[in-house]
C-alpha angles and dihedrals in degrees: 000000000000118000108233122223112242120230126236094248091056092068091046092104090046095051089052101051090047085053095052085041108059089036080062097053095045086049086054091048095053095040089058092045084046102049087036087054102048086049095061099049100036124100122254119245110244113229110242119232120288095013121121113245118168091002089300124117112219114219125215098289097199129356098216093043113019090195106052111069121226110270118250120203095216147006108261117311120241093268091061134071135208098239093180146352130209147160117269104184101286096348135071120242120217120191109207126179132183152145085301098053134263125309124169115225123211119216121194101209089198098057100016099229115150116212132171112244091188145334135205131210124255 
């Protein structure tokens, strides 16, 4: 039994599959850096008021501007303690309680500003 020597017309099909193929995966490749890319430098969607976001429900933050949180003059006093963070859209979320109840803080990491979501009586 002699091999026979295959002709160059016989692979055709092959070569082509090989080509789309790997066009498919360079297309791949550049669709996840892409995406990866527009992720990073995106900007993150804010929660809006009284929606649950991280297993947390957001109160109404400020009646005359529902975006702009209250200002606070300062961060929680020495009677009070930080009981939990978390990540609010683009804010962080501070739980503090204290002798005068509890209160959640929003901090916007961006400018900086702190402003009380909501607070409960002792």
């Amino acid at each position: 039994m002699a091999v026979q020597p295959r002709s160059e017309g016989d692979l055709r099909g092959l070569k082509a599959l090989v080509g789309l193929l790997g066009a498919l995966v360079i297309l791949g490749t550049a669709l996840v850096i892409g995406v990866v890319i527009h992720r990073m430098y995106g900007k993150p969607a804010a929660a809006a008021p009284g929606t649950i976001q991280g297993g947390t429900i957001l109160g109404e933050i400020n009646q005359e501007a529902p975006n702009a949180p209250a200002p606070v003059s300062s961060l929680p006093a020495r009677s009070e303690r930080v009981s939990g963070i978390a990540t609010a859209g683009g804010e962080l979320a501070i739980w503090v309680t204290g002798p005068a109840g509890d209160k959640v803080l929003l901090l916007d990491p961006a400018t900086g500003k702190i402003g009380v979501a909501f607070s409960t009586p002792p």
